[in-house]
BAKEBA-951131 format. One record per residue (C-alpha): x, y, z; residue in one letter. Coordinates in steps of 0.1 Angstrom, whole numbers, padded with zeros to 4 digits, always signed. Example, Ala and Ser with C-alpha at 12.3 -4.5 7.8 and 13.67 -1.06 7.14 Angstrom:
! residues 2
+0123-0045+0078A+0137-0011+0071S
***
This chain:
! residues 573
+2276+0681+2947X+2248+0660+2933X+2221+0684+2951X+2239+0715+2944X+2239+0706+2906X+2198+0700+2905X+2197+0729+2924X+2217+0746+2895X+2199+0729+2869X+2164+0739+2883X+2171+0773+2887X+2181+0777+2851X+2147+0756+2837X+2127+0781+2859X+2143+0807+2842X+2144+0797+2807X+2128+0814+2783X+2097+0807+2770X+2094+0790+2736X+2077+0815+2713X+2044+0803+2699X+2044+0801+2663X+2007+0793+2663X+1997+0827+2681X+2022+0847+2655X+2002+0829+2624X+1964+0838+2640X+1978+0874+2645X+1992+0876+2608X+1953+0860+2595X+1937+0883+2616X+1959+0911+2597X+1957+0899+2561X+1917+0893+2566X+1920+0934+2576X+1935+0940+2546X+1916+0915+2526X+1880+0935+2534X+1885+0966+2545X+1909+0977+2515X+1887+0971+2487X+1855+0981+2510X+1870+1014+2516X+1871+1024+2486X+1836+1024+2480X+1834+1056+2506X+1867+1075+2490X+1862+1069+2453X+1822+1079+2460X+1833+1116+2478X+1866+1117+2455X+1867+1145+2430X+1877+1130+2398X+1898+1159+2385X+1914+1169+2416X+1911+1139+2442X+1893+1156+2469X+1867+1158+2487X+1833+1164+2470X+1798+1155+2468X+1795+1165+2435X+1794+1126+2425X+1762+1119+2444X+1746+1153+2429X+1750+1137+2398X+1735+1105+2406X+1701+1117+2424X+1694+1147+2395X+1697+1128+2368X+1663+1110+2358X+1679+1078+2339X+1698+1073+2371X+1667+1076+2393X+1642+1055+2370X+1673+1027+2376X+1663+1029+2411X+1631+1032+2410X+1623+1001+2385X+1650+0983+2405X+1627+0983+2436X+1595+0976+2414X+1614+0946+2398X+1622+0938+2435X+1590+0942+2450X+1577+0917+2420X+1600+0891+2422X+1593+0882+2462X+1556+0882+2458X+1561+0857+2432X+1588+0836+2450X+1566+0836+2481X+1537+0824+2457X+1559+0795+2444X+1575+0785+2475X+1551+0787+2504X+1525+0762+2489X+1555+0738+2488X+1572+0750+2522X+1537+0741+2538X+1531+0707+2521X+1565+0693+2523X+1566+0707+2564X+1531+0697+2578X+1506+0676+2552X+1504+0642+2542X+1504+0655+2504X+1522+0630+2482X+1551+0635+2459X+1564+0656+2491X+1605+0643+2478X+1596+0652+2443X+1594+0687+2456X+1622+0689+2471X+1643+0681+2447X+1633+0703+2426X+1636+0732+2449X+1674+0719+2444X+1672+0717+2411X+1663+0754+2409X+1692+0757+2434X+1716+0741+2408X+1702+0759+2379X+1725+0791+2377X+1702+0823+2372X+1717+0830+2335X+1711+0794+2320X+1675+0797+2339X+1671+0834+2320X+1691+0815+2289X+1662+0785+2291X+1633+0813+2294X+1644+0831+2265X+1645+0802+2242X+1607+0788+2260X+1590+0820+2260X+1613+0850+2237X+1584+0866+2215X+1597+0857+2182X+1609+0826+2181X+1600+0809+2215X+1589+0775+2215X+1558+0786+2233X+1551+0812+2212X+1556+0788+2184X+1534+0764+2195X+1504+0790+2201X+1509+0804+2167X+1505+0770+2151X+1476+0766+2167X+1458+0798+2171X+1473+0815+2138X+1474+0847+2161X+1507+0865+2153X+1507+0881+2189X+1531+0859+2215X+1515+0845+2241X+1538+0851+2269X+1571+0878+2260X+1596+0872+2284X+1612+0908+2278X+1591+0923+2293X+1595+0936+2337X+1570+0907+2346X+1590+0884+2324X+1618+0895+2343X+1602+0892+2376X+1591+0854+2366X+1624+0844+2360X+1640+0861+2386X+1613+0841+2408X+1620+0808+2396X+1659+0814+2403X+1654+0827+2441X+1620+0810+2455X+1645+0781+2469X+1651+0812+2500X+1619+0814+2510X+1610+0777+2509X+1642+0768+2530X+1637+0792+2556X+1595+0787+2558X+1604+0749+2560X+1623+0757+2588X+1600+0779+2605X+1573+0751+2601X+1592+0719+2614X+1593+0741+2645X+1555+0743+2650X+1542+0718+2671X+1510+0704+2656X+1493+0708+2693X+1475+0739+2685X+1464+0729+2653X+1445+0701+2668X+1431+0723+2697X+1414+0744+2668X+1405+0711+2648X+1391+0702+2679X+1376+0739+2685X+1355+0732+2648X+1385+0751+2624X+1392+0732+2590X+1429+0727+2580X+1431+0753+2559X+1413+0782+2585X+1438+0764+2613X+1467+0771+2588X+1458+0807+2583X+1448+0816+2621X+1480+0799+2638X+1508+0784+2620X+1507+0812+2593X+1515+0838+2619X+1539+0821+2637X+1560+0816+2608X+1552+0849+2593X+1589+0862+2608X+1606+0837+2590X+1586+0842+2559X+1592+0884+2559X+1633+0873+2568X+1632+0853+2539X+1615+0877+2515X+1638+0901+2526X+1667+0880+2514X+1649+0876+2481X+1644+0917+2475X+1681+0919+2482X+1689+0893+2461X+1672+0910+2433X+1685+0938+2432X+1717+0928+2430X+1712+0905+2405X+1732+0905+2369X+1732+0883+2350X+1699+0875+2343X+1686+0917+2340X+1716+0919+2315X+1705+0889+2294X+1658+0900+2297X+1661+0936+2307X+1686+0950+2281X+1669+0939+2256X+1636+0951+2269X+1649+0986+2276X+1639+0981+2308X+1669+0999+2330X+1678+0984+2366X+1708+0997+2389X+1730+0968+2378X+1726+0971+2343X+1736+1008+2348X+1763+1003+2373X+1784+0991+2336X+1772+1021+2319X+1797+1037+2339X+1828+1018+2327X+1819+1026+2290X+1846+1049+2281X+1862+1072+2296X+1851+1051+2331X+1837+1068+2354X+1845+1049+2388X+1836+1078+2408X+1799+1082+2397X+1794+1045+2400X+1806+1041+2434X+1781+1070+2444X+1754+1056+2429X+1764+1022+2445X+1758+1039+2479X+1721+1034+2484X+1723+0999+2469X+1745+0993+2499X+1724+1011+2526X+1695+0996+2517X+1710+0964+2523X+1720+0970+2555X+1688+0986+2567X+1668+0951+2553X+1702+0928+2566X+1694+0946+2601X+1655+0946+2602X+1656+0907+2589X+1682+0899+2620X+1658+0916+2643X+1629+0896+2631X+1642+0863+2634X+1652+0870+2669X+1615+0882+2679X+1611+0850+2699X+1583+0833+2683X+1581+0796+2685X+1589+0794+2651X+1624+0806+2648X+1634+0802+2683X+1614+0776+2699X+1621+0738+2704X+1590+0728+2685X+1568+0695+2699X+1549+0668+2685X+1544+0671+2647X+1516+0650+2632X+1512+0657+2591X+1480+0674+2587X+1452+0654+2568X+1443+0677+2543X+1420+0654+2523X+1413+0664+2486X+1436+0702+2490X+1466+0675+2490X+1463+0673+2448X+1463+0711+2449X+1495+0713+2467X+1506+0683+2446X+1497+0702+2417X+1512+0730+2426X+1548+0720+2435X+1548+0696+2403X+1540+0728+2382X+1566+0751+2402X+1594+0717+2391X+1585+0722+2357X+1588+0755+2355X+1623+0764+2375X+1641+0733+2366X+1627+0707+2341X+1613+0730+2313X+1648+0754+2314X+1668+0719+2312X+1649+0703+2287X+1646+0732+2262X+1689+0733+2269X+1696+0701+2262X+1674+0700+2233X+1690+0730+2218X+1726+0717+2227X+1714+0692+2201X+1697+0712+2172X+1714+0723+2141X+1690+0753+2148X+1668+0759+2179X+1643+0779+2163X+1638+0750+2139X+1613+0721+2152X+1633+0693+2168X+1639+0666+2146X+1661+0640+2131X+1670+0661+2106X+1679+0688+2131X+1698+0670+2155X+1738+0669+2157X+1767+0662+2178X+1789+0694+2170X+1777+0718+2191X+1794+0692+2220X+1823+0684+2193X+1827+0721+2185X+1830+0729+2226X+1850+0704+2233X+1877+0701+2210X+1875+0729+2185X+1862+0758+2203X+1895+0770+2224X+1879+0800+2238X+1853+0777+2255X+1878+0753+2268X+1895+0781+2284X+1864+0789+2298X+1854+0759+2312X+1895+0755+2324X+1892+0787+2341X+1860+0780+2356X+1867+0750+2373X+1902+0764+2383X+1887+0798+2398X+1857+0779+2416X+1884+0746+2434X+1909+0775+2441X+1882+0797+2457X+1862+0772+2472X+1894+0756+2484X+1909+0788+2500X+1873+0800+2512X+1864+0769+2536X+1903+0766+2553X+1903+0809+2555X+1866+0803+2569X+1876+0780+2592X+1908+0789+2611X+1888+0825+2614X+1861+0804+2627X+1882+0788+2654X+1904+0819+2661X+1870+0835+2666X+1851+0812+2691X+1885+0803+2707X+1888+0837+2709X+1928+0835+2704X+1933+0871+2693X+1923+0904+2707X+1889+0916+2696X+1877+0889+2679X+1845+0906+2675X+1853+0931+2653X+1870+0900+2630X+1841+0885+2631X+1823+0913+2620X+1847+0924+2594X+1842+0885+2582X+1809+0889+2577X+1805+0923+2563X+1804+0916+2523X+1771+0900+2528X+1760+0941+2534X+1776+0945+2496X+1763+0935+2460X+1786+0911+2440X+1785+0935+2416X+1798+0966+2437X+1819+0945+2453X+1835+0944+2418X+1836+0978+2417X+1855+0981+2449X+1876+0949+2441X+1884+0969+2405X+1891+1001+2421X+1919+0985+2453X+1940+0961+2430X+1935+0966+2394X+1956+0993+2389X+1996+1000+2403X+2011+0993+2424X+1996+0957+2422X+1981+0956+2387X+1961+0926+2397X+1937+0935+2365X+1931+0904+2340X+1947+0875+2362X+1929+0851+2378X+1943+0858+2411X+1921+0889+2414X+1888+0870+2405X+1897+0843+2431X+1908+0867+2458X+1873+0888+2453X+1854+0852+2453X+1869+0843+2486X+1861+0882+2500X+1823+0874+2486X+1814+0837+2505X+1841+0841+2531X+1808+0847+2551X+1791+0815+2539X+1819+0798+2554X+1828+0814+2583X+1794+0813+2598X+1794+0774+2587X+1821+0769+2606X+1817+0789+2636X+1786+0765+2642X+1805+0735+2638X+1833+0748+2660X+1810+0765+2688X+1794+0729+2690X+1827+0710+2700X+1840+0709+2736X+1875+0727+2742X+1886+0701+2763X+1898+0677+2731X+1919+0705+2718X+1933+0711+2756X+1943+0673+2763X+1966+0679+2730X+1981+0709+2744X+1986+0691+2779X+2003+0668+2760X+2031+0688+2740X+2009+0697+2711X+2004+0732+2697X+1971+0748+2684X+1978+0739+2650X+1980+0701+2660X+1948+0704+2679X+1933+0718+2648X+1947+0690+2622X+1937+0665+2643X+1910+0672+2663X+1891+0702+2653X+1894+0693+2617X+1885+0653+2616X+1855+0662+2639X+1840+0688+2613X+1850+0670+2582X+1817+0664+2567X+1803+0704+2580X+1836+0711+2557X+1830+0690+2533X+1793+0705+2533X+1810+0743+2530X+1835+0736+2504X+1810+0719+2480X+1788+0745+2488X+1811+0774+2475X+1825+0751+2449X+1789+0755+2433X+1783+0794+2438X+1818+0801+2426X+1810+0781+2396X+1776+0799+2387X+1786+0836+2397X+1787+0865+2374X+1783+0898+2391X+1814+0897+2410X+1835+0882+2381X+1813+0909+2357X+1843+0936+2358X+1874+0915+2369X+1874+0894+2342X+1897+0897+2304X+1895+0878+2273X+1923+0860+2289X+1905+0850+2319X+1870+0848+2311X+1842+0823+2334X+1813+0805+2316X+1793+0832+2331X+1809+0859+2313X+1810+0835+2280X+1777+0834+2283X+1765+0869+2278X+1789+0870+2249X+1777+0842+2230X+1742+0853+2242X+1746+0886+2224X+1760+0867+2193X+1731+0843+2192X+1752+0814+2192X+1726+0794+2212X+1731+0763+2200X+1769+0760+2213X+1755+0781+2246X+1734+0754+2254X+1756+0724+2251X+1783+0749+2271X+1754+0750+2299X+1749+0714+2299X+1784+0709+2302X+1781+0725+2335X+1751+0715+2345X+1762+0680+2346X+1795+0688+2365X+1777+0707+2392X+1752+0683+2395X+1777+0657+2401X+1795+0673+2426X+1762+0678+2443X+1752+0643+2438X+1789+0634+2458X+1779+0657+2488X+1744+0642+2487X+1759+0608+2494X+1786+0618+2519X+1762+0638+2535X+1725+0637+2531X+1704+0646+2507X+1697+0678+2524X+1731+0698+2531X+1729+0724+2502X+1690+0736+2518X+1699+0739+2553X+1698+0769+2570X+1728+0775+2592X
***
């Protein structure tokens, strides 16, 4: 009876039905909600562009409108001058450094660093914000100073200007270039600099003939990201350019929401904005993977260069590049945080404490800001690194069908501008059925879309790195994918998350272009504060606003810096 009833007993385990997983059902139902989370509002970028506005259907009307019409076109076309300025200037600023920090014995080599992370900090509109005060051709302190001691009544620099633009722009985005040019150069071996040392070549004719060149691919990758980064740059055109009259696609993409809006015309004249970055996205991923020793090679011995007396120069150079991205902006900020008057000269007579007092505890429209800030960048941040990372895992685990395609639909709003991504984020949800338009949820949910990317291809390294086998020896012993992940995957990567969340905690906190048209007075960001108060000339209260969040950013960064070396915002995944 005893052997019958085992025999009974095995017999129904070996036909039991399997447990369901709950862990497969949840990757399935991500995998569908990051569908819908990109390919909704990014569709809508193709219908509203070919969408008759009258009717609804099909027409191409929209993009007639946009390439015969000369304001339109001169919006392009000063776009890609403004573009085309900007990177030979940010190349300018940030090879010299690249090079010295990378492969010399030049001194002050930390100094420079940190001030290529200072102009990281620095968000673009306080940078454009600092300019205007330093070098606006009225009132600028620079101006100022020449005029007392020239008597000349012609400014000496005028920041609104395309160049003044372009040098601002510069100051903001150089940082690019430098991180990945460092990176190119650390994987040079110094070998074939001292067979042309040996050969009779200087430093400098050793530098140009052989370690130039095999960075160049990195360099043109880099400047690429820089062009593409200009031109879909806000914030800081809408603060110089406006008021110069000089017209670039961004500032016209809001032209088109002055009433009546026209959504259709600016998602058609969004279109080439998008192309082109795709085309440069593309032609920078095929570059990098050309095989030269500098982006894919192990690199060898690496001996700084002795550069003898050029080592000032490059001294020289990356002190005046410091002043000029981060401690001239900051200085002229805080200084004005503290006036009565900026345009005054800054004395004891012109100093006070209520532009802090007025922010702080009077001003509730700034608190709000700040509030909703801080709220929008945890929340985003927050939700960005966990989304990034169980995508990451589903991805390189490959747990769900075509995990390609998610990967690729992950990745895919790096191909759009913040600020058409707006657009499309404005046309999917603001309106019924969902009527997202003026809550916070919206902003966060189009933040999270944005650096989901950021994130994802964070983690995806981290998780690619890490042998299956830990997360299988939980399985083997009971555990499902979800305990693997809390208590494997996870602790492992702690610090890489750590790294990502702080990462987007900072971009979320300095972004504009994406919040530019999702935002309401009830839900307004510093960044949109800031062109209001800008346009107000409420500088004074501006500035202490933007040291406000200077010094929160700049702690947070100082926490990451501890946890996890000084370098984690500059590396280049």
């Amino acid at each position: 009876m005893a052997d019958v009833a085992g025999t009974t007993k095995g017999a129904r385990a070996a036909w039991r039905v399997p447990r369901f997983d709950w862990t497969m059902a949840v990757f399935v139902l991500l995998a569908v909600l990051l569908v819908i989370l990109i390919v909704s509002p990014l569709s809508r970028l193709v219908i509203e562009s070919f969408s008759d506005p009258e009717t609804g259907g099909f027409t191409l009307q929209n993009f007639v409108d946009v390439f015969t019409r000369k304001r339109y076109m001169t919006a392009y076309w000063q776009t890609l001058q403004l573009a085309g300025v900007t990177v030979v200037m940010s190349v300018f600023m940030a090879l010299p450094m690249a090079f010295a920090v990378s492969r010399t014995d030049t001194p002050g080599r930390g100094l420079m660093y940190f001030a290529v992370l200072g102009a990281f900090i620095v968000p673009p509109f306080l940078g454009a914000i600092g300019w205007i005060l330093l070098a606006g051709p009225n009132a600028g302190w620079i101006n100022q100073i020449w005029e007392s001691l020239t008597g000349s009544e012609e400014p000496l620099f005028n920041i609104f200007s395309m160049w003044g633009l372009a040098f601002v722009i510069a100051l903001n985005v150089f940082p690019l270039i430098f991180i990945f040019a460092t990176s190119a150069f650390d994987l040079i071996s110094s070998e074939m600099e001292e067979a042309a040392a040996i050969h009779g070549a200087g430093p400098m004719r050793a530098t140009w003939l052989i370690t130039l060149p095999l960075a160049l691919p990195a360099i043109l990758g880099a400047s690429m990201l820089v062009f593409l980064e200009t031109i879909a740059l806000y914030g800081t055109p809408a603060l110089i350019a406006i008021p110069a009259r000089f017209n670039v696609a961004t500032t016209q993409l809001t032209t088109f929401f002055e009433y009546p809006a026209k959504i259709e015309l600016a998602m058609a004249f969004s279109v080439p904005m998008v192309l082109i970055t795709i085309v440069l996205l593309v032609a920078q991923r095929m570059m990098l993977r050309g095989g030269t020793v500098a982006v894919s090679g192990k690199g060898g011995a690496r001996e700084p260069m002795k550069i003898g007396r050029w080592k000032w120069l490059f001294l020289g150079h990356g002190i005046a590049v410091g002043l000029l991205a981060v401690v001239l902006p900051a200085f002229i900020l805080v200084t004005t945080s503290f006036s009565v008057a900026w345009a005054r000269p800054f004395g004891f007579d012109n100093m006070t404490l209520a532009n802090y007092r007025e922010i702080l505890f009077e001003q509730q429209t700034v608190r709000d800001a700040l509030w909703n800030t801080y709220t929008i960048s945890l929340t985003g941040a927050t939700v960005c690194t966990a989304l990034g990372f169980v995508i990451a895992y589903m991805v390189i685990r490959k747990l769900v069908p075509m995990s390609a395609v998610i990967a690729f639909l992950t990745v895919s709003p790096v191909a759009v501008p913040g600020i058409v991504l707006a657009i499309c984020f404005y046309a999917a949800y603001a309106g019924p059925p969902l009527s997202l338009y003026g809550s916070s949820m919206l902003i966060i949910i189009a933040f999270v879309t944005r650096f989901l990317p950021i994130a994802f291809v964070s983690c995806a390294s981290g998780v690619r790195s890490m042998n299956p086998e830990l997360e299988e020896a939980v399985r083997i012993h009971g555990g499902g994918r979800f305990r693997a992940l809390a208590e494997v995957v996870a602790p492992v990567l702690k610090k890489s998350l750590l790294g990502v969340w702080i990462l987007v905690f900072v971009i979320c906190s300095r972004e504009l272009s994406t919040a530019m048209f999702l935002s309401s007075y009830q839900n307004r960001v510093i960044s949109i504060l800031t062109l209001d108060l800008s346009e107000q000339g409420e500088y004074e209260m501006l500035a202490a606003m933007g040291v406000v969040l200077l010094v929160i950013t700049t702690a947070v960064v100082a926490v990451g810096m501890r946890f996890l070396g000084r370098d984690f915002m500059l590396r280049r995944n």
